[in-house]
KELOTI-255105 format. One record per residue (C-alpha): y, z, x. Coordinates in steps of 0.5 Angstrom, whole numbers, m for minus. Each point is the difference from the previous one (the first is absolute). Layout:
<v=Y	w=Z	u=X>
...
END
This chain:
<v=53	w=m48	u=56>
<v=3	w=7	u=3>
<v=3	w=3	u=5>
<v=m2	w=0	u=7>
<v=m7	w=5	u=1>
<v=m2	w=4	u=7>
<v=m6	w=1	u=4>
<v=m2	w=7	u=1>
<v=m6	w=0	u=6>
<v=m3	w=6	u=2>
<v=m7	w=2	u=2>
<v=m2	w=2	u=m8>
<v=m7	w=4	u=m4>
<v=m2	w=m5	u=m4>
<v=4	w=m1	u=m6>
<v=0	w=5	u=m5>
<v=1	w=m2	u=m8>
<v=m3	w=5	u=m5>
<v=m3	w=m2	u=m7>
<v=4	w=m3	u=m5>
<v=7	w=m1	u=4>
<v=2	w=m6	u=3>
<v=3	w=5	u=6>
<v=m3	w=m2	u=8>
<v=2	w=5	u=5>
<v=0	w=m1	u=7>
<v=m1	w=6	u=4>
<v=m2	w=2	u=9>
<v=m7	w=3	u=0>
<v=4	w=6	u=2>
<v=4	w=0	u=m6>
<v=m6	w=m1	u=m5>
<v=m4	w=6	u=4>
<v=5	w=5	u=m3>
<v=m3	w=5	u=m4>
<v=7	w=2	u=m2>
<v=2	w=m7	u=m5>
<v=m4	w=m3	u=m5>
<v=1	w=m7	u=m1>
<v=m3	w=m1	u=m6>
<v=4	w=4	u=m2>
<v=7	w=m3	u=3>
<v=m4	w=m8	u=m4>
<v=1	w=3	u=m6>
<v=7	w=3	u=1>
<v=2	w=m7	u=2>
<v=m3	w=m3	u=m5>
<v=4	w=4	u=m5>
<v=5	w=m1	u=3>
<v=0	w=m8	u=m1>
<v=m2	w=0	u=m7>
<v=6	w=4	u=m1>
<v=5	w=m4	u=4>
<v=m4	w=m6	u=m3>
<v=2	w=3	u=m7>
<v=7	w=1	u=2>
<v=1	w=m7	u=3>
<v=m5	w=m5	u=m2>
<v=m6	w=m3	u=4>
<v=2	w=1	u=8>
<v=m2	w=m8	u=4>
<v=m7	w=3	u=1>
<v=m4	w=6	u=m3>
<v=m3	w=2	u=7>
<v=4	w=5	u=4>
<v=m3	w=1	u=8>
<v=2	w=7	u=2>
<v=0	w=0	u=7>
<v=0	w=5	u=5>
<v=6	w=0	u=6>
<v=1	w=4	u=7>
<v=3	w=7	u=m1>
<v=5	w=m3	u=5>
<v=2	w=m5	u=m5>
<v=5	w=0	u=m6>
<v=m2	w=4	u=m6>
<v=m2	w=m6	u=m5>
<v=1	w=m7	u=0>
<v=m2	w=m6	u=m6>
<v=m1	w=m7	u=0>
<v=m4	w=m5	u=m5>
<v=m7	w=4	u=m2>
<v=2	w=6	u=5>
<v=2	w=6	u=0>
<v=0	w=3	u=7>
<v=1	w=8	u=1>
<v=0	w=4	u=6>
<v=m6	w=3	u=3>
<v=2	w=8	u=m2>
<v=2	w=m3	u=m7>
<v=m5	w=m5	u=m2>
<v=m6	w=5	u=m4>
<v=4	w=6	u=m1>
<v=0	w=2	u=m7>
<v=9	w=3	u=1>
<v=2	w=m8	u=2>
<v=m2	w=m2	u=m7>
<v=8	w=m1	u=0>
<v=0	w=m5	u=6>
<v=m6	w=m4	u=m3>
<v=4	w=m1	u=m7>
<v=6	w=m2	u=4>
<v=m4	w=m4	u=5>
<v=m5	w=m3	u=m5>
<v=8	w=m3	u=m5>
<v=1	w=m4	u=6>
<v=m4	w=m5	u=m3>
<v=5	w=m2	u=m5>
<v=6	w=4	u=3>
<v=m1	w=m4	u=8>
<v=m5	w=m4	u=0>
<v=2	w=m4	u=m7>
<v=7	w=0	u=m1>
<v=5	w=2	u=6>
<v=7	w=1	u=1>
<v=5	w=m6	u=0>
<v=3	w=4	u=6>
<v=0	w=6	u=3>
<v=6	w=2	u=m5>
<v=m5	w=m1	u=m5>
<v=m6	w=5	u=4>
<v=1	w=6	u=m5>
<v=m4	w=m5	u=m6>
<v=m6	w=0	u=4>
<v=0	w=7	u=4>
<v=3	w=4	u=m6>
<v=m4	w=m3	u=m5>
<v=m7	w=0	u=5>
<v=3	w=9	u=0>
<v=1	w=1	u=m8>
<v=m7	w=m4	u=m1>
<v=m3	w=6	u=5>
<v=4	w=4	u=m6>
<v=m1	w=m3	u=m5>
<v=m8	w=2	u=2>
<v=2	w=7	u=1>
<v=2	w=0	u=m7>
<v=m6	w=m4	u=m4>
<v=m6	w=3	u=4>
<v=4	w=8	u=2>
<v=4	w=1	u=m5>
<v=8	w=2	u=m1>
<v=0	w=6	u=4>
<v=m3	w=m4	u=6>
<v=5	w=m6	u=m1>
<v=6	w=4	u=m1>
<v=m1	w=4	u=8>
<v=m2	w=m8	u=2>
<v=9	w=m3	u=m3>
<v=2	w=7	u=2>
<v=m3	w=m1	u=8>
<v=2	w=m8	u=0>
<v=7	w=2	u=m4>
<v=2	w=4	u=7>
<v=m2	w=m5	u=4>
<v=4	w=m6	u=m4>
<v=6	w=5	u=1>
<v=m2	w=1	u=8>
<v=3	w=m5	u=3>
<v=4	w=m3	u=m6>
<v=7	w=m2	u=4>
<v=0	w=m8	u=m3>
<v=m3	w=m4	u=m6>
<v=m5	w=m3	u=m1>
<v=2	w=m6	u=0>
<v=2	w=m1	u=7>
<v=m7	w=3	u=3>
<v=m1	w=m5	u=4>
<v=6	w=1	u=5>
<v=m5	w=7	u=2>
<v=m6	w=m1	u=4>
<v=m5	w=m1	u=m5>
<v=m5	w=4	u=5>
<v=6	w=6	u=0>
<v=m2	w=7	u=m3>
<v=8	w=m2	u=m5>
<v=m4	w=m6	u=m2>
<v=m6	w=2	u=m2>
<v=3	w=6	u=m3>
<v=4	w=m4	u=m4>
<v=m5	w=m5	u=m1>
<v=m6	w=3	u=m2>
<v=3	w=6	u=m3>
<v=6	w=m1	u=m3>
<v=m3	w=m6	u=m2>
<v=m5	w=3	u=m4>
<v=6	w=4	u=m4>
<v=3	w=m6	u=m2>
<v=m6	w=m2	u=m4>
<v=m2	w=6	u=m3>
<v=7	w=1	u=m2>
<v=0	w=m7	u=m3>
<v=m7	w=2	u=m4>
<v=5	w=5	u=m3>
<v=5	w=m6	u=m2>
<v=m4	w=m4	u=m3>
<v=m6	w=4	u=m2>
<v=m8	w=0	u=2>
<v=m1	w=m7	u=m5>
<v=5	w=m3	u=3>
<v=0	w=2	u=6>
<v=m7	w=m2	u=1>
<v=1	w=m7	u=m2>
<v=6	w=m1	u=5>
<v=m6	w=2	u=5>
<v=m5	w=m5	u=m3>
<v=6	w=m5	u=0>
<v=2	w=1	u=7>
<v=m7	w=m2	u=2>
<v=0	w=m6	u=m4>
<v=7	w=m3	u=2>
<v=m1	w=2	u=7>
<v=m7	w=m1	u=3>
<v=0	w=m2	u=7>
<v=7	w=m1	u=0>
<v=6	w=4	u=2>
<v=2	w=5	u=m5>
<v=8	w=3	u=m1>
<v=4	w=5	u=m2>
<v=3	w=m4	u=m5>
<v=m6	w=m3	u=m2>
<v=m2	w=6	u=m2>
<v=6	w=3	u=m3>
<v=0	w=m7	u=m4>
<v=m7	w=1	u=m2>
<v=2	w=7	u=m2>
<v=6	w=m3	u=m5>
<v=m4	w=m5	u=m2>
<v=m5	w=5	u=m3>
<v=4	w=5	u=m3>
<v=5	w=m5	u=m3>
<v=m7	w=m2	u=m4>
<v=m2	w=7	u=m1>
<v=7	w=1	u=m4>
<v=m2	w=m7	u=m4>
<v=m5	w=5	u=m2>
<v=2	w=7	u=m1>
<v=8	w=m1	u=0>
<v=2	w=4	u=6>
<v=m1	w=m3	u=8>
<v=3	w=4	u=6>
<v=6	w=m4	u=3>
<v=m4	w=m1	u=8>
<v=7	w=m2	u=3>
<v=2	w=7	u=2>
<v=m7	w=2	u=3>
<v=m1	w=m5	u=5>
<v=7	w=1	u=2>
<v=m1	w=7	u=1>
<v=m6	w=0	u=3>
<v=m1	w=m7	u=3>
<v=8	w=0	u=3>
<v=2	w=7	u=1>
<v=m3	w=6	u=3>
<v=0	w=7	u=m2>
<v=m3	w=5	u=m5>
<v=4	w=3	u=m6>
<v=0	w=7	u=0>
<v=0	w=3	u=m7>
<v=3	w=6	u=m3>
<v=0	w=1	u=m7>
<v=5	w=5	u=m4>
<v=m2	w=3	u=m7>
<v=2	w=4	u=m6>
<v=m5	w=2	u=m5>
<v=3	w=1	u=m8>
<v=m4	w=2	u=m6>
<v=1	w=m5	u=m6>
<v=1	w=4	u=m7>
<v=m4	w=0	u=m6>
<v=m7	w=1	u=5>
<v=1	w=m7	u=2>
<v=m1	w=2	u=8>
<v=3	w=m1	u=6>
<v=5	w=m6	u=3>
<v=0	w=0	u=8>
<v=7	w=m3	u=2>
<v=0	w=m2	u=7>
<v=2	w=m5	u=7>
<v=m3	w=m2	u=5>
<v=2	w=m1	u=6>
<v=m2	w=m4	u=7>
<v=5	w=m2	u=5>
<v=m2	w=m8	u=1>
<v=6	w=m4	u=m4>
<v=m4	w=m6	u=m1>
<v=m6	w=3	u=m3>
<v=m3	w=m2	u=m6>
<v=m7	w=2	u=m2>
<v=m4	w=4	u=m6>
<v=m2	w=6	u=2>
<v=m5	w=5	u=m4>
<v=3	w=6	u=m3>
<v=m5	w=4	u=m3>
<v=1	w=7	u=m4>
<v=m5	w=6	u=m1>
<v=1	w=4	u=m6>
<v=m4	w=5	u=m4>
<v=m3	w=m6	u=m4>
<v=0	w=m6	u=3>
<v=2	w=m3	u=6>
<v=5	w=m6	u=m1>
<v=2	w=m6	u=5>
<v=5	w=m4	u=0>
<v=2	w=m7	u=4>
<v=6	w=0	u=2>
<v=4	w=m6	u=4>
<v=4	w=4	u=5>
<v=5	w=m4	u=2>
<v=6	w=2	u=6>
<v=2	w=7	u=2>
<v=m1	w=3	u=m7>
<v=m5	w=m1	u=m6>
<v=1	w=4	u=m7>
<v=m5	w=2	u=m4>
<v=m1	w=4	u=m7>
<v=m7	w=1	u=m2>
<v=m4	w=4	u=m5>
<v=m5	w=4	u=m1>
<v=m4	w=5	u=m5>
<v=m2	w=5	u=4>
<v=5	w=4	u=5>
<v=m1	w=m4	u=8>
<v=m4	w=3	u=5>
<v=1	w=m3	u=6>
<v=4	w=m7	u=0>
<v=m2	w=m6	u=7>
<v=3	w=m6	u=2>
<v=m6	w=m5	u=2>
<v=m6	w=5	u=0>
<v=m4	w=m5	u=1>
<v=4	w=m3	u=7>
<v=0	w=m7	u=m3>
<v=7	w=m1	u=4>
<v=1	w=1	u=7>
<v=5	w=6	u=1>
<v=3	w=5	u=5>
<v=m3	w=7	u=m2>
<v=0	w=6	u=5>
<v=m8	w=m1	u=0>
<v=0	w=m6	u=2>
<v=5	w=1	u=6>
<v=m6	w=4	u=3>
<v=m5	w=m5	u=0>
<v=6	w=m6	u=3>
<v=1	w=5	u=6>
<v=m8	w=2	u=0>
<v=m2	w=m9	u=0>
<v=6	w=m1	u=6>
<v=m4	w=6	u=4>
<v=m6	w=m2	u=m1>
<v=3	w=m8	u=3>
<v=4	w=3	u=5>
<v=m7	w=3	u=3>
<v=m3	w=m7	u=m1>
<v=5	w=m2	u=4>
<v=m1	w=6	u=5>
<v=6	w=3	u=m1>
<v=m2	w=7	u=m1>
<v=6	w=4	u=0>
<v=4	w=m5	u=m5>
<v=m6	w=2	u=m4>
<v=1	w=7	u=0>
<v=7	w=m1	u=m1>
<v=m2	w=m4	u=m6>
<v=m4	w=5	u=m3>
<v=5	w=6	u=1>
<v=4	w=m5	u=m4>
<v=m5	w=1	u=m6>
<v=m1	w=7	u=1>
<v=7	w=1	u=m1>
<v=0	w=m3	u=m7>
<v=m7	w=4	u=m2>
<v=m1	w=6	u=6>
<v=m7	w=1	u=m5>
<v=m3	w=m7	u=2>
<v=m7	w=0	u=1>
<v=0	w=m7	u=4>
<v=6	w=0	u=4>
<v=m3	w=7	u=3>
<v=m6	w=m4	u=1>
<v=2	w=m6	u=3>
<v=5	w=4	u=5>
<v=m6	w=4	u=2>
<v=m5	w=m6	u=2>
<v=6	w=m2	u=5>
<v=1	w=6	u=3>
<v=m8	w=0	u=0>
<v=0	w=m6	u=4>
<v=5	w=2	u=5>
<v=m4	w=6	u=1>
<v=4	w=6	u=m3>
<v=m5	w=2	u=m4>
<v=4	w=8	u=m1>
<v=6	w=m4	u=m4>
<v=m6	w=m5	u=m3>
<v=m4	w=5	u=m2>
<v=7	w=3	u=m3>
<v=1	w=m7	u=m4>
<v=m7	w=1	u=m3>
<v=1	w=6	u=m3>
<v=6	w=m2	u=m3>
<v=m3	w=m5	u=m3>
<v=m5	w=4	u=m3>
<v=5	w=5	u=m3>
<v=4	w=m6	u=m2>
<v=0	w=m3	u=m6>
<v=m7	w=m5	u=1>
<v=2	w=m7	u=m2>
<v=m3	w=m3	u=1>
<v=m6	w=4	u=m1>
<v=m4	w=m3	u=7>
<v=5	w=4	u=4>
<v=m4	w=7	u=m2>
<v=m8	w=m2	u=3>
<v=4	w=m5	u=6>
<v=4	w=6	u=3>
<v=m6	w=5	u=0>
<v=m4	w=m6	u=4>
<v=7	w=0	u=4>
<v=0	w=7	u=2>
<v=m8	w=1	u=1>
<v=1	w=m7	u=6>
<v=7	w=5	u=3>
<v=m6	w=7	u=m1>
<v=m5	w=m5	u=3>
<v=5	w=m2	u=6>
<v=3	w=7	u=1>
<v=m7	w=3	u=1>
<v=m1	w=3	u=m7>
<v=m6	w=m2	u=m3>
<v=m1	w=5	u=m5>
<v=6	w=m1	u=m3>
<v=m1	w=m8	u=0>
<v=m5	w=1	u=m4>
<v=3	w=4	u=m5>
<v=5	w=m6	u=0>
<v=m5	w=m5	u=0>
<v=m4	w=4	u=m6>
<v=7	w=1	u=m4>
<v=0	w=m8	u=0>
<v=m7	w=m1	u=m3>
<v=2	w=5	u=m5>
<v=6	w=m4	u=m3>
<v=m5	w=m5	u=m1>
<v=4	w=m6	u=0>
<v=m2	w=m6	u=5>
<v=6	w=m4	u=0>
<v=0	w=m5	u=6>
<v=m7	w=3	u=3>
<v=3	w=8	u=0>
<v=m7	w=2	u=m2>
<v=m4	w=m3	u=5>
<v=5	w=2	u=6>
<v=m1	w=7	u=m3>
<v=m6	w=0	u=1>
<v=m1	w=m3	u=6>
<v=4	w=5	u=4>
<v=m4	w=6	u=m4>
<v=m6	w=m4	u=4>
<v=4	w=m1	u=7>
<v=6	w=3	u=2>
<v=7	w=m5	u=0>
<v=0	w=m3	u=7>
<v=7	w=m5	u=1>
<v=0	w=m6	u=3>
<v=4	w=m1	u=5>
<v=3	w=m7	u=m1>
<v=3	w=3	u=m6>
<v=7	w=1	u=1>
END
């Protein structure tokens, strides 16, 4: 028994499907004649990614998984029973090994339990996109997991204007609704591991998927589930966190706290060290969660959990060595309104706004983000790829030189801004200094989405425009 599958048909190469893998690609001749994409290499990725979600969430319905080649003019990635289906330009690309993840979740989140409704939406989308992360996490480290919470905390807060529990009321293919979905679903589970702890936490994953396969799954399953486990985790260890403010916060009510933390540090008699004296601050009245206080010393660094609760939370906290530097939630286990993050919210909208056509609300937005960072390397960038597109290639090329002086996050913004200026030099009748751009861009030596490659073929061929882009 399982959900509803799909067809796929296609004039595909015969199927590939590597040694030791239970992963079948199906791709165009086309496709598969491409120098550039390794597809054994794209099996391997895939398989890693099913044993680790298999670890994660017991065995899917079937240990097959059909990766399925789609029109470039269709959806970026589509899932049913044994399929994984990813657009054309992304399917063999080393840079969507992020979509594959969250495609390849699916499995379990989509094609084995659904939502009871579409208030209920942000189970399978939310926890389909933290799988993604989760995956980020095991196989490329802290690092790169916490630009990933980063990237979906601004999209969570984009469109953040109602609870999640009446979702639905929203066109389910709207860009709010998948925002909220997707993204700020996925916060909600990541803010929930933070609750309940890794161990409990991956049971309520395994005990999600025994309840409800093949069947509807609930925002108040899932919260029931949750308390189940955590009242036996406190049968166990004698502490459980209280569930019930959680979900209303997160699940009933929309927003983000924005914390402020005041402190003053005394040094205790005798040799016996410090004590940190403290209030934190946030702006949400009914707000109730843990938050990570941590303190960096001389010696050792101290962190504390604590519970804040309302408008203000005192604290007192003691430490050997003198305190350093004192952070709240630096490990961003709590979705929160920061300065930082109001670049990327203002930066997402735009890049929407483009999707939509909407270039002059899109530099809009991203003069917003500006405002907040006058340094921000990818707010430059994105307002020169719209003036590029409109061909105002001085103001463009302006924008990418701001971006290269600005404060390179994310680093990309260095070797895509030189390529940028090379295509503007080529287009302008300056190959020279195109190439200088070009060579500039090897020497960075990063190939995020492809950037060598296209690097390099503009060294060999000038950039010439295709005039259908608009």
């Amino acid at each position: 028994p399982g959900f509803p599958g799909t067809i796929v048909a296609g004039k595909f190469a015969t199927p590939i499907s590597p040694t030791g893998t239970s992963i079948h690609i199906f791709v165009t001749d086309a496709r598969l004649q491409d120098k550039a994409l390794n597809f054994d290499d794209y099996a391997q990725t895939a398989e890693r990614e099913l044993d680790f979600m298999t670890g994660l969430f017991g065995q899917a319905e079937s240990g097959r998984i059909n990766l399925v080649e789609l029109p470039e003019d269709s959806v970026a990635a589509f899932w049913a029973p044994q399929m994984a289906a990813l657009n054309g330009t992304r399917i063999g690309v080393a840079g969507s090994a992020r979509l594959l993840a969250n495609t390849i979740a699916r499995q379990w989140w989509s094609s084995e339990v659904s939502p009871a409704t579409l208030n209920d939406a942000w189970i399978t989308n939310g926890m389909s996109r933290y799988a993604e992360l989760m995956y980020v996490e095991d196989s490329a480290g802290e690092e790169a997991f916490q630009s990933a919470v980063n990237d979906v905390a601004a999209g969570a807060l984009a469109y953040d204007t109602q609870p999640l529990s009446s979702i639905g009321r929203l066109d389910p293919f709207s860009p709010e609704f998948q925002s909220m979905t997707l993204e700020k679903g996925a916060m909600v589970f990541h803010m929930l591991r933070w609750e309940l702890g890794d161990d409990t936490f991956h049971a309520l994953l395994h005990s999600l998927m025994v309840q409800f396969s093949d069947r509807g799954v609930s925002g108040q399953d899932v919260q029931a589930t949750a308390e189940s486990l955590s009242a036996n985790a406190e049968a166990e260890t004698g502490t459980a966190p209280q569930l019930t403010a959680f979900f209303s916060q997160w699940l009933d009510s929309n927003g983000a706290p924005q914390y402020t933390n005041k402190y003053t540090v005394y040094r205790l008699g005798e040799n016996k060290g410090f004590r940190v004296i403290g209030s934190i601050a946030q702006d949400l009245d009914l707000f109730s969660m843990p938050v990570l206080l941590k303190i960096e010393t001389d010696g050792k660094t101290v962190t504390q959990r604590i519970q804040v609760a309302g408008p203000e939370t005192t604290y007192s906290v003691e430490t050997f060595g003198r305190p350093r530097r004192i952070t709240l939630d630096p490990d961003n286990w709590t979705l929160k309104n920061t300065p930082g993050l109001a670049v990327r919210v203002a930066i997402l909208r735009g890049q929407q706004l483009v999707a939509q056509g909407d270039n002059t609300g899109a530099i809009a937005q991203y003069q917003k983000a500006l405002d907040v960072n006058r340094n921000s390397s990818l707010a430059s960038y994105r307002i020169g790829e719209v003036l590029f597109l409109q061909k105002s290639y001085q103001s463009a090329a302006d924008s990418f030189r701001d971006a290269l002086r600005g404060d390179d996050d994310p680093k990309w913004t260095e070797v895509w801004s030189h390529i940028e200026l090379g295509k503007i030099f080529d287009l302008t009748g300056q190959r020279d200094r195109a190439i200088n751009e070009y060579r500039l861009a090897v020497q960075t030596n990063d190939n995020t989405q492809g950037a060598l490659n296209e690097a390099r073929k503009y060294l060999a061929t000038p950039y010439q425009r295709d005039e259908s882009e608009s």
